[in-house]
C-alpha positions in Angstrom: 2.5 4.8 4.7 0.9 3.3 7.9 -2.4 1.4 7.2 -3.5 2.3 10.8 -5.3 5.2 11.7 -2.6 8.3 13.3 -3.7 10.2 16.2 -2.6 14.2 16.4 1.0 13.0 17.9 2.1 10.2 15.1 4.5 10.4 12.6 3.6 9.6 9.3 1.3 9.1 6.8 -2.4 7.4 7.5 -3.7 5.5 4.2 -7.0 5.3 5.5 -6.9 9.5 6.1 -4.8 9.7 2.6 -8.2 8.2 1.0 -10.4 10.1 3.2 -8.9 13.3 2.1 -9.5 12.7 -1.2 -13.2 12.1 -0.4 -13.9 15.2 1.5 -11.6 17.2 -1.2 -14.1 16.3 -3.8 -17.0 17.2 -2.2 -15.2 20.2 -0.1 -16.9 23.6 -1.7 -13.7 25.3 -0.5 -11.6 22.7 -2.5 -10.6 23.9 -5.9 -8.2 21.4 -6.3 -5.4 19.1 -5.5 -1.7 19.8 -5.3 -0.2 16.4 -4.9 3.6 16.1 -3.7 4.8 13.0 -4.4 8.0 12.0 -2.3 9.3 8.4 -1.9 6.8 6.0 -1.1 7.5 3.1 1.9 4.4 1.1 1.0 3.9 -2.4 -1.2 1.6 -2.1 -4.1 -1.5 -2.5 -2.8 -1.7 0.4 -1.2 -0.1 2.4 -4.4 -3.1 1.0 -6.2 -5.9 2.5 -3.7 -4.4 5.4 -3.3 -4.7 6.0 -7.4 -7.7 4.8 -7.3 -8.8 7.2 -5.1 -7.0 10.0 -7.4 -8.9 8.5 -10.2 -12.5 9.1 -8.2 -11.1 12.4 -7.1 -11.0 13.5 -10.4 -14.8 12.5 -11.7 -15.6 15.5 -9.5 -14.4 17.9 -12.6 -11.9 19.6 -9.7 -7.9 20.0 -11.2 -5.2 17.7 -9.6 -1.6 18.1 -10.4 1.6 16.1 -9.3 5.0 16.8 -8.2 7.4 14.7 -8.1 11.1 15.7 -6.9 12.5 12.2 -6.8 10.7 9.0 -8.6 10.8 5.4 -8.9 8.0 3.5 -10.5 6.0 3.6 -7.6 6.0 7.5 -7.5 5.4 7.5 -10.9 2.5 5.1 -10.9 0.8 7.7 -8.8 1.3 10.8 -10.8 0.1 9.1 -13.9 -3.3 9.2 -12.1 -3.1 13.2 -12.0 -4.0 15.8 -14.9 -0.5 17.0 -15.2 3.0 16.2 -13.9 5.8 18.7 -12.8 9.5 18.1 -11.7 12.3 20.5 -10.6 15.5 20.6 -12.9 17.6 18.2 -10.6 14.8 15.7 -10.2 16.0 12.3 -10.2 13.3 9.5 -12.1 15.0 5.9 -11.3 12.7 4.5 -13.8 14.9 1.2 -14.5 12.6 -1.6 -13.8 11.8 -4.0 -11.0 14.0 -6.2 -9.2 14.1 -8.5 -6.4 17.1 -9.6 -4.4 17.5 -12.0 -1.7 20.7 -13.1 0.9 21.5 -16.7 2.1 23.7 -17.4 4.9 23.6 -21.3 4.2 27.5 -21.3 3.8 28.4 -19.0 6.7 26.4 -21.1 9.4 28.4 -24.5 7.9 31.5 -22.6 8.2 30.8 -21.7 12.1 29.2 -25.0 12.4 25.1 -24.6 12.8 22.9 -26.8 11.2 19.5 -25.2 10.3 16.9 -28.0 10.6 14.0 -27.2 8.0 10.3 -29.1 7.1 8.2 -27.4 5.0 5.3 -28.8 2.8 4.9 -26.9 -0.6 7.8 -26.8 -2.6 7.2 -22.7 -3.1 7.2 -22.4 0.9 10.4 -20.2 0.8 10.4 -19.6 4.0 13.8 -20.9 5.8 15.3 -20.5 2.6 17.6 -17.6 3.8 19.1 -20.2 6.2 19.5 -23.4 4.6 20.6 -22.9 1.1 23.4 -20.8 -0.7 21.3 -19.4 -3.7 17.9 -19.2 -4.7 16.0 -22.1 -5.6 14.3 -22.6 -8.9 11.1 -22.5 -7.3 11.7 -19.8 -5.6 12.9 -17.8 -8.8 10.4 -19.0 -10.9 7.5 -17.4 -8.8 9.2 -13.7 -7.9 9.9 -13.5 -11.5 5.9 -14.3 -12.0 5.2 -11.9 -9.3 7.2 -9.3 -11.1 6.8 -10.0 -14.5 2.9 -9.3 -13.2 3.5 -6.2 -11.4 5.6 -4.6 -14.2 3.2 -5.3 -16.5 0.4 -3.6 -15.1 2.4 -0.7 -14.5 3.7 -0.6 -18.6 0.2 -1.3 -19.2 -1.0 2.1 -16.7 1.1 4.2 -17.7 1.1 3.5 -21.2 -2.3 4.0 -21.1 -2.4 7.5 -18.9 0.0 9.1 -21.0 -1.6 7.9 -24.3 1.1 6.1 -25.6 2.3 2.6 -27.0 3.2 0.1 -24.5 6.2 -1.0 -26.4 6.9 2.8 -26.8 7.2 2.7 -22.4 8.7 -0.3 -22.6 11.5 0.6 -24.9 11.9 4.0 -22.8 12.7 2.6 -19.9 15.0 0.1 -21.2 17.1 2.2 -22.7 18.9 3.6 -19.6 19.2 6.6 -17.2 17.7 9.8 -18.6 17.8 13.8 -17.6 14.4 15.2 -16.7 14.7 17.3 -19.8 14.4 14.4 -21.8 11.1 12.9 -19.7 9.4 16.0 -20.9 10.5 16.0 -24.7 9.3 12.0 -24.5 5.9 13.1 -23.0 6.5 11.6 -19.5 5.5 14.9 -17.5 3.9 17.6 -18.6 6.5 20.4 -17.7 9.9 21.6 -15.8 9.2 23.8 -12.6 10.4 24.1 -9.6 7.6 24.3 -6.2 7.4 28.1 -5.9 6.8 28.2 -9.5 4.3 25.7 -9.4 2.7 27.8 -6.8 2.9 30.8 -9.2 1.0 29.0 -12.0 -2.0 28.1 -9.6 -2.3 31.4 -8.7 -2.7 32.6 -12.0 -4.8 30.2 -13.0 -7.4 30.3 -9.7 -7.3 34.1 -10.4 -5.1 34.9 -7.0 -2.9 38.3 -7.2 0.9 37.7 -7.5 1.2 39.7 -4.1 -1.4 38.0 -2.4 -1.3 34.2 -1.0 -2.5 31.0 -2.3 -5.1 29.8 0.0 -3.7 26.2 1.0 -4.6 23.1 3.2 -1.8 20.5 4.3 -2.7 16.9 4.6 -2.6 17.0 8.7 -4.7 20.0 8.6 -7.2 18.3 6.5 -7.5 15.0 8.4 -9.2 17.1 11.5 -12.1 18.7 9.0 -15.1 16.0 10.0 -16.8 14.3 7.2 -20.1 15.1 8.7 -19.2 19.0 7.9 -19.3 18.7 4.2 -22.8 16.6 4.9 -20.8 13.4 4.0 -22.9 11.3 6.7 -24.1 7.8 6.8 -27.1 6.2 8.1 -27.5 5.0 11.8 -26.3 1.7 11.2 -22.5 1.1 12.4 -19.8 -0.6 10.8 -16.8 -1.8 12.5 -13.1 -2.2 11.1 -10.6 -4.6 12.8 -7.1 -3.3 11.6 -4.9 -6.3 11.4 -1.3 -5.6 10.3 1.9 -7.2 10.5 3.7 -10.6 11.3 1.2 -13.0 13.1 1.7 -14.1 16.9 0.1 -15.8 19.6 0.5 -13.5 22.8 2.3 -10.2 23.1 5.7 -10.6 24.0 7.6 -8.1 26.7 9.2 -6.2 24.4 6.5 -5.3 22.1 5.2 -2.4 21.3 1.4 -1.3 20.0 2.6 -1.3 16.6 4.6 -4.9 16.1 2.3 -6.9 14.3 -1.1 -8.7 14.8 -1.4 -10.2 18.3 -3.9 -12.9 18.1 -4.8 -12.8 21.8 -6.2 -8.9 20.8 -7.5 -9.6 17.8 -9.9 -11.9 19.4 -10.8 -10.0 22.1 -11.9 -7.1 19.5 -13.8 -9.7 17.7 -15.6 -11.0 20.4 -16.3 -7.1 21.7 -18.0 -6.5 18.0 -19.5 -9.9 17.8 -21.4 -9.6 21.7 -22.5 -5.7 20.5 -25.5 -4.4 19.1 -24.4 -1.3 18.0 -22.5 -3.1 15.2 -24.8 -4.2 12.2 -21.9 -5.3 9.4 -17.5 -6.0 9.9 -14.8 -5.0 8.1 -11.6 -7.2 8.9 -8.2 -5.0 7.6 -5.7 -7.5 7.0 -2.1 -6.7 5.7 0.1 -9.3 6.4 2.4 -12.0 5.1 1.4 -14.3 8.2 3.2 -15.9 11.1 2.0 -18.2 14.2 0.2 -20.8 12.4 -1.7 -21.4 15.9 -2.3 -17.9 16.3 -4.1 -17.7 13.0 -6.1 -20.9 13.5 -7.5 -18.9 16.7 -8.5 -15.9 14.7 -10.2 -17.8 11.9 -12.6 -19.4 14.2 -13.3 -16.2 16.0 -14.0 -14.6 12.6 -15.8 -17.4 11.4 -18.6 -17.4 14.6 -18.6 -13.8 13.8 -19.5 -14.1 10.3 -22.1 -16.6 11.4 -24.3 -13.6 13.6 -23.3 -10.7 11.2 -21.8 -9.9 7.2 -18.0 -9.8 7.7 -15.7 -8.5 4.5 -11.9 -9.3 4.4 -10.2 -6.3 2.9 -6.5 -6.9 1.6 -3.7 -3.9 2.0 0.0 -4.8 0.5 -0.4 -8.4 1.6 -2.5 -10.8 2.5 -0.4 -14.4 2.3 -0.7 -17.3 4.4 -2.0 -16.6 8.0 -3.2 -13.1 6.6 -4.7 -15.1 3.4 -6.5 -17.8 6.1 -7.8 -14.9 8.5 -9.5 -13.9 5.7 -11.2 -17.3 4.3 -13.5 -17.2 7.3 -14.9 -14.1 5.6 -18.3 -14.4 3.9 -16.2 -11.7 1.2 -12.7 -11.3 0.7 -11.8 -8.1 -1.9 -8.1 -7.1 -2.4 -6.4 -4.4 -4.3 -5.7 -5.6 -8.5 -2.0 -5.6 -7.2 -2.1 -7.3 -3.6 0.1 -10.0 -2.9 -2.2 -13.0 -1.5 -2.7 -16.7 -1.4 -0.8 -19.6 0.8 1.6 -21.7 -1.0 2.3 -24.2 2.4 4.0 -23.6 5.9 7.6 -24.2 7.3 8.9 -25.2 10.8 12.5 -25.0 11.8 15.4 -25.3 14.3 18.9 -24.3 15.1 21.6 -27.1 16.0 24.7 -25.9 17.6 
């Protein structure tokens, strides 16, 4: 799931367009309801936890929404706890085991062929260079992916424990028991029933009043992304708002090989922010940033061109999956910064290397 905005020829799914469906869904007269299909997700939380929360707002318009969920891993899961009900075909696979982190280190192999990696770093959690200097993980290292985990599972235990109105212990002790058929998710209370799609299909019709012979009237998410929020009389005032989308690693200039869509090129960035700051037609900002950082330079450069634009109009820092170190001081020259209850943020120091052959 990109966090940019697709045109009619990308691959993909949007987030911003994700959420905007849901919007125009609930206020859609033609929209009875939501059939949500679930298949693996390739986002970080934070984006898990704005897409649910726009499930959640979906659902205060009193309109049905159902999951399915063919194969699922917390993540998947995490979403369909949102919805009213849950289906799964008889062969789904759940890999509801837990989180875990894993990390490689190539210290020995590059003594062994005789490179030295020359490291400085300030911070002692700065685990950056890591993967090259060392053998194994450090203690600071584990001590803060276990906090970061030991976080993000507990929010989910908490969630779902919560969705499906049971104890959290209860969850807990569910999923540590082991690998489990999908029969047995239903007999525990984890989903609501076993169906395959087409049946799924069959049970809407019957219950939106639709002939057996006759077909359910259906919208796909790419269809829906054209219908114009202006349509359903979802309009805003004259006032404009822009939105910088800044996502990926952090660099200065744009190298050769790039392409539109590897990472946050400072050298554009600015020029955008500069183009919003000189305009009139703007009145507020909206900086996007998802992004574990990169060129410290780079970032230093857009800071101060987001700080003079704060200074001339209100600026807001929005947090996707990541916000951490350049992404998390991009954002500081924001007069508000608001991120996702399960975005990664904050700077724990910087790290500069070198090769030796």
């Amino acid at each position: 799931i990109s966090d940019q905005l697709k045109s009619r020829f990308s691959s993909g799914l949007s987030l911003p367009q994700i959420c905007e469906n849901f919007v125009k869904a609930a206020y859609d007269p033609r929209i009875s309801g939501v059939y949500l299909h679930i298949e693996p997700l390739n986002c970080g939380w934070g984006k898990v936890e704005e897409i649910r929360r726009h499930i959640l707002n979906f659902k205060k318009s009193g309109k049905f929404i159902i999951a399915y969920i063919p194969a699922c891993g917390e993540k998947e899961f995490y979403l369909a706890c949102a919805c009213e009900e849950i289906y799964a075909p008889p062969s789904a696979y759940f890999s509801l085991y837990g989180l875990t982190v894993q990390a490689s280190f190539l210290g020995g192999v590059l003594e062994k062929i005789g490179i030295e990696p020359q490291v400085q770093r300030i911070g002692k959690y700065k685990s950056a260079g890591d993967q090259l200097t060392r053998k194994s993980m450090s203690e600071e290292n584990c001590e803060m992916l276990t906090s970061l985990l030991d976080n993000i599972y507990g929010n989910w235990l908490d969630v779902v424990s919560s969705s499906k109105g049971m104890k959290r212990e209860d969850v807990e002790h569910f999923i540590n028991e082991g690998v489990y058929e999908v029969e047995k998710l239903k007999e525990e209370g984890f989903i609501t029933n076993i169906h395959y799609d087409d049946e799924v299909i069959s049970m809407l019709k019957e219950r939106l009043g639709v002939q057996k012979d006759e077909k359910l009237s259906m919208v796909d998410y790419k269809k829906y992304s054209k219908v114009r929020k202006w349509t359903l009389g979802l309009t805003g005032g004259k006032d404009l708002i822009a939105v910088i989308r800044a996502t990926g690693s952090i660099s200065r200039v744009r190298s050769p090989l790039s392409t539109s869509s590897s990472g946050i090129v400072a050298e554009q960035i600015i020029e955008k922010i500069r183009s919003v700051r000189e305009s009139k037609r703007y009145k507020a900002v909206i900086i996007r940033i998802d992004s574990p950082g990169g060129d410290a330079l780079a970032s230093d450069l857009m800071w101060r061109e987001i700080k003079l634009l704060a200074a001339s109009k209100p600026v807001i820092a929005s947090m996707g999956d990541v916000a951490a170190s350049g992404g998390y001081y991009m954002a500081m020259a924001a007069q508000t910064i608001v991120a996702e209850n399960l975005t990664l943020t904050g700077s724990i120091g910087v790290v500069t290397g070198e090769l030796t052959l």
